[in-house]
C-alpha positions in Angstrom: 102.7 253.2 -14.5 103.7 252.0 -18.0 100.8 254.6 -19.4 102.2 257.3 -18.0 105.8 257.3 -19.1 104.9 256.4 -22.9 102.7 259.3 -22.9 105.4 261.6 -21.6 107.2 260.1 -24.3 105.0 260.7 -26.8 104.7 264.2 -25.6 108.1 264.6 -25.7 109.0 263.4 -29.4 105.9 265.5 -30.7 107.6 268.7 -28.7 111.0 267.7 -30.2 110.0 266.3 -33.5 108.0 268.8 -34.9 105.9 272.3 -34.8 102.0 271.8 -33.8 99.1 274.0 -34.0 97.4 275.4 -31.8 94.2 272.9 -32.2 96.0 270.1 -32.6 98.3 270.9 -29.4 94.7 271.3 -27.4 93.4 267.6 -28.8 96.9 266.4 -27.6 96.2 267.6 -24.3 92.2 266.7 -24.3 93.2 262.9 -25.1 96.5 263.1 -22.7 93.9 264.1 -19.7 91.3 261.6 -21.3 94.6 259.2 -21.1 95.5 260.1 -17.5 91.6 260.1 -16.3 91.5 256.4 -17.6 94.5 255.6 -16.4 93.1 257.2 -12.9 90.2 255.5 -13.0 92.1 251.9 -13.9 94.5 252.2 -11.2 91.2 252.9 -8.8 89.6 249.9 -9.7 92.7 248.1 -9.7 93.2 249.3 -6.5 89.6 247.8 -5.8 90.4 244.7 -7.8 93.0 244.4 -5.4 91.4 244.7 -2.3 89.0 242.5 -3.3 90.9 239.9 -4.3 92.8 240.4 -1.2 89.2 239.5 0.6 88.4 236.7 -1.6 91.8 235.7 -0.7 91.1 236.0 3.0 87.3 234.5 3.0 89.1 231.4 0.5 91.8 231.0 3.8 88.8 231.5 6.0 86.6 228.9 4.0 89.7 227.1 3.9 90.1 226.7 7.5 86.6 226.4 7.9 86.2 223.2 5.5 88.9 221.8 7.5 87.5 222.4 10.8 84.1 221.3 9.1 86.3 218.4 7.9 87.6 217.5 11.3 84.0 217.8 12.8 82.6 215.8 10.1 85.5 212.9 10.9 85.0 213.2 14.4 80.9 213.0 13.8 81.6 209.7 12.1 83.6 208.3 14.1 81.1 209.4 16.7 78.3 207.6 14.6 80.7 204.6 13.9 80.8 204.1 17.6 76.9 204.7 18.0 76.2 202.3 15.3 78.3 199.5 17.1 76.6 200.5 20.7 73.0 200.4 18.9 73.7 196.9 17.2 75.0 195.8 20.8 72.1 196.9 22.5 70.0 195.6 20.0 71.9 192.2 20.2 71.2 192.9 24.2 67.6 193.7 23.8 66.7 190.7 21.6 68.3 188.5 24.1 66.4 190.2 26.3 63.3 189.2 25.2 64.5 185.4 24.2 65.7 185.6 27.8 62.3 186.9 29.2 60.5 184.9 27.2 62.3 182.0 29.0 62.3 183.5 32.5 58.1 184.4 31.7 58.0 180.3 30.8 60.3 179.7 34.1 58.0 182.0 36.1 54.7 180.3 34.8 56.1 176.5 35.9 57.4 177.8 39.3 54.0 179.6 39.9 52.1 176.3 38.8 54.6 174.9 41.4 53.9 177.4 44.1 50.6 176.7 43.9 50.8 172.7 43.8 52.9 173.1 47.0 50.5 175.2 48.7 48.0 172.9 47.8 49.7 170.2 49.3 50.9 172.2 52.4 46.8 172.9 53.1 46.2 169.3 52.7 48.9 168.4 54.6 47.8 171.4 57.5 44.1 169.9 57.4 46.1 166.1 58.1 47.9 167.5 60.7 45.1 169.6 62.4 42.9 166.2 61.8 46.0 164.2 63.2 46.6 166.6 65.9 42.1 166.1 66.9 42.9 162.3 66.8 46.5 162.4 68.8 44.1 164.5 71.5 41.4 162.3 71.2 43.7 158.8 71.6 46.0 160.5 74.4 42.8 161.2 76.4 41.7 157.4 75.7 45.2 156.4 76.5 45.4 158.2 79.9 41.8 157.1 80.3 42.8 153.4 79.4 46.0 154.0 81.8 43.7 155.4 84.8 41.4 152.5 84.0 44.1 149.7 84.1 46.0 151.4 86.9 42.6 151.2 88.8 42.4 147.3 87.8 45.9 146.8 88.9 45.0 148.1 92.4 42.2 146.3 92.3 44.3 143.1 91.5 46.8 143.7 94.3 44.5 144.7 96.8 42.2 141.6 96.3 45.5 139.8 96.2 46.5 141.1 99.6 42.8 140.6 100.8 43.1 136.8 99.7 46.4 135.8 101.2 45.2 137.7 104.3 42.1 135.8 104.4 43.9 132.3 104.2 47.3 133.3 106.6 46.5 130.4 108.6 46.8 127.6 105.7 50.8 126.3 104.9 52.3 127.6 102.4 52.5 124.2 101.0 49.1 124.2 100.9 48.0 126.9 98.7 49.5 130.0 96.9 48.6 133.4 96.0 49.8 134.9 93.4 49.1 137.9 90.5 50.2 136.9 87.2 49.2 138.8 83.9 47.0 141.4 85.7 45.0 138.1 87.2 45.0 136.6 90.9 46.0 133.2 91.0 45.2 131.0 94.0 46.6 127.8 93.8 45.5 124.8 95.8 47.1 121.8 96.5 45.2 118.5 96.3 46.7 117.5 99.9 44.6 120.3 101.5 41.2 119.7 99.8 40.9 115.4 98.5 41.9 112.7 99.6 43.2 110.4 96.4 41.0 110.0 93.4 38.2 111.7 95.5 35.8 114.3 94.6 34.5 115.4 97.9 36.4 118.4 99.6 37.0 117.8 103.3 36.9 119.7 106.5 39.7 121.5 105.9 39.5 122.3 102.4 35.7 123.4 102.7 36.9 125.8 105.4 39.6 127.2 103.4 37.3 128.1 100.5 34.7 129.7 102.8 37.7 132.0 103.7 38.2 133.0 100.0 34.3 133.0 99.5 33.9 136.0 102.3 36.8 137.4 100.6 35.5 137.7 97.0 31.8 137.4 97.4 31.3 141.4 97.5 33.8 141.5 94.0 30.7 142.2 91.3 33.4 143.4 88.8 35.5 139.7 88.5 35.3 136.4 86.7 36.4 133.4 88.5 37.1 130.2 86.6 37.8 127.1 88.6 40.5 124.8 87.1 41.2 121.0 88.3 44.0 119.6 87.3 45.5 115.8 87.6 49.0 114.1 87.4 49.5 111.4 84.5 48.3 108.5 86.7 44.9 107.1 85.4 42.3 106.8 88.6 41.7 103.1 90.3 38.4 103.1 90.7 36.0 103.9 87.6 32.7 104.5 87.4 29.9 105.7 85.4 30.2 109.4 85.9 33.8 108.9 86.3 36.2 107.5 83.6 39.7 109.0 84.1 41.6 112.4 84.7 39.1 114.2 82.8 36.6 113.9 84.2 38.1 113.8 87.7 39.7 117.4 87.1 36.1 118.4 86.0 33.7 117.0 88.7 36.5 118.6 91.7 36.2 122.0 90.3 32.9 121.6 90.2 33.0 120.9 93.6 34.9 123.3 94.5 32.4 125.7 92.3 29.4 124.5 94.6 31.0 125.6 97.7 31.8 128.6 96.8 28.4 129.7 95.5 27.1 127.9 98.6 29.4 130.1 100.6 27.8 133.6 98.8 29.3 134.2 95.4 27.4 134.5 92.4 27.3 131.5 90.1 27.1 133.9 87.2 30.4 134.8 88.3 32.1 131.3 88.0 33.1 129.0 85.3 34.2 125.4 85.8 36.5 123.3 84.1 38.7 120.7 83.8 42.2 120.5 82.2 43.2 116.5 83.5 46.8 115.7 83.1 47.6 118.1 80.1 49.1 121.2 81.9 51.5 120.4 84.4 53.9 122.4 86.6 56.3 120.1 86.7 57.9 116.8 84.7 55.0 113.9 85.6 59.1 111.6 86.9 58.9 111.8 90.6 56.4 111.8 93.2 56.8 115.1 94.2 56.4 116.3 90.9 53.2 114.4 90.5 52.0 116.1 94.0 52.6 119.4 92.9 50.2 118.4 89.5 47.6 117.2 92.0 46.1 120.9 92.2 43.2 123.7 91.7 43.8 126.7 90.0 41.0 129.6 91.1 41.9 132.2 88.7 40.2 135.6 89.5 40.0 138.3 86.3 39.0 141.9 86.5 35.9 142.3 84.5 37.9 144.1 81.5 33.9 145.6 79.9 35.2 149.0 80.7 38.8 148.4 78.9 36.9 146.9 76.2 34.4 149.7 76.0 37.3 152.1 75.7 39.4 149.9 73.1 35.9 149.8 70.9 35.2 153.4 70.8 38.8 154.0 69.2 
């Protein structure tokens, strides 16, 4: 703009001023055209300067708000990173505990499997026991029935010969004998009265008679033991002899007396033992003369043959 009013200016004064010629009037005009052609071509490309610098003005806003979203992003991206950092150093903190951990629970694992198998060990031994207990409880309850059939049977055996005794000497006073079953064994119990006279080894009619009576009753019994037992009170004998000294041998030479009728009467010698206990076991307190009385006895003491028990007891 300022071009174009100091060349009209300039026209101006030279119009005013002065009388040109022709040629000079012509390079006038030539260089005001020149003038106004630059000045054209100036304004165009400030014109262009213009618009350009209006886009470099709008790509430096749009750069502008593109660093600063690129700013935000990149804040945002380390604050992202911050926060990954501090989950990777957790779960590498987490991950090496891990392992210590595993390494621990591997070292658990290892002892409790050692343990596992110690305990099965021990259960199988302890299974074989038992199944080996459980045999031998089977084989000792079948002994133990077997014992208890075999004892039962002895029992009944006991009482009937017991019954089968007292039967066989009913018509003897009570006084006179007994018949009892003590410890599984028959005891028949004779009193002195019914078989000697005082100090006497020979049995008389009645005693003879009564031990017939128990010889029919026992003779067909191959499965007892009889032992005969005399027995005295504390009174030492009158009348000595040479076979005959004192309550020993009295107690001795009646039961084997007794022993002779009885074998003499049909059972088995191998059956019967003798013996003698004199004075030393008494029923009753040697003070009075009942007391002494009931001393003055035989004891026939009949006894299961127990082979069988004792067969059973030795093969457990």
């Amino acid at each position: 703009m300022n071009l174009k009013i100091t060349s009209a200016i300039l026209f101006l004064f030279i119009l005013s001023s002065c009388v040109v010629t022709k040629k000079k009037y012509d390079d006038i005009l030539a260089q005001k055209v020149r003038l106004e052609a630059d000045l054209a071509d100036k304004e165009s490309q400030l014109d262009k300067a213009n618009e350009s610098l209006q886009q470099l003005d709008e790509r430096v806003k749009k750069l502008s708000a593109d660093t600063t979203a690129m700013a935000e992003t990149l804040r945002a991206r380390e604050a992202r990173l911050d926060e990954l950092d501090k989950e990777y150093t957790q779960l590498n903190s987490y991950y090496k505990n891990l392992l210590t951990s595993s390494g621990k629970l591997n070292r658990d694992l290892a002892q409790q499997q050692e343990q596992l198998l110690a305990i099965q060990a021990n259960l199988e031994r302890t299974r074989k026991m038992n199944d080996s207990l459980n045999v031998s409880l089977t084989e000792r309850e079948k002994k133990v029935q077997e014992l208890e059939s075999v004892l039962a049977a002895k029992d009944k055996a006991v009482n009937d010969l017991k019954n089968k005794i007292s039967n066989a000497l009913l018509n003897f006073k009570e006084n006179d004998l007994t018949v009892n079953v003590k410890n599984g064994k028959v005891y028949v119990s004779l009193a002195e009265q019914l078989l000697f006279a005082s100090g006497s080894t020979e049995v008389d009619g009645k005693g003879v008679s009564a031990l017939q009576q128990l010889a029919k009753a026992i003779k067909d019994q191959n499965d007892i033991n009889i032992l005969i037992e005399g027995h005295t009170d504390n009174v030492p004998i009158s009348r000595k002899s040479q076979y005959m000294q004192d309550n020993w041998d009295l107690s001795v030479m009646r039961a084997t007396a007794i022993t002779k009728i009885l074998t003499k009467a049909g059972v088995s010698p191998k059956q019967i033992t003798a013996s003698g206990r004199g004075e030393f076991v008494p029923l009753a307190a040697n003070d009075t003369p009942q007391n002494k009385q009931r001393n003055r006895r035989t004891e026939i003491i009949i006894t299961p043959n127990l082979d069988e028990l004792f067969r059973i007891l030795e093969s457990n």
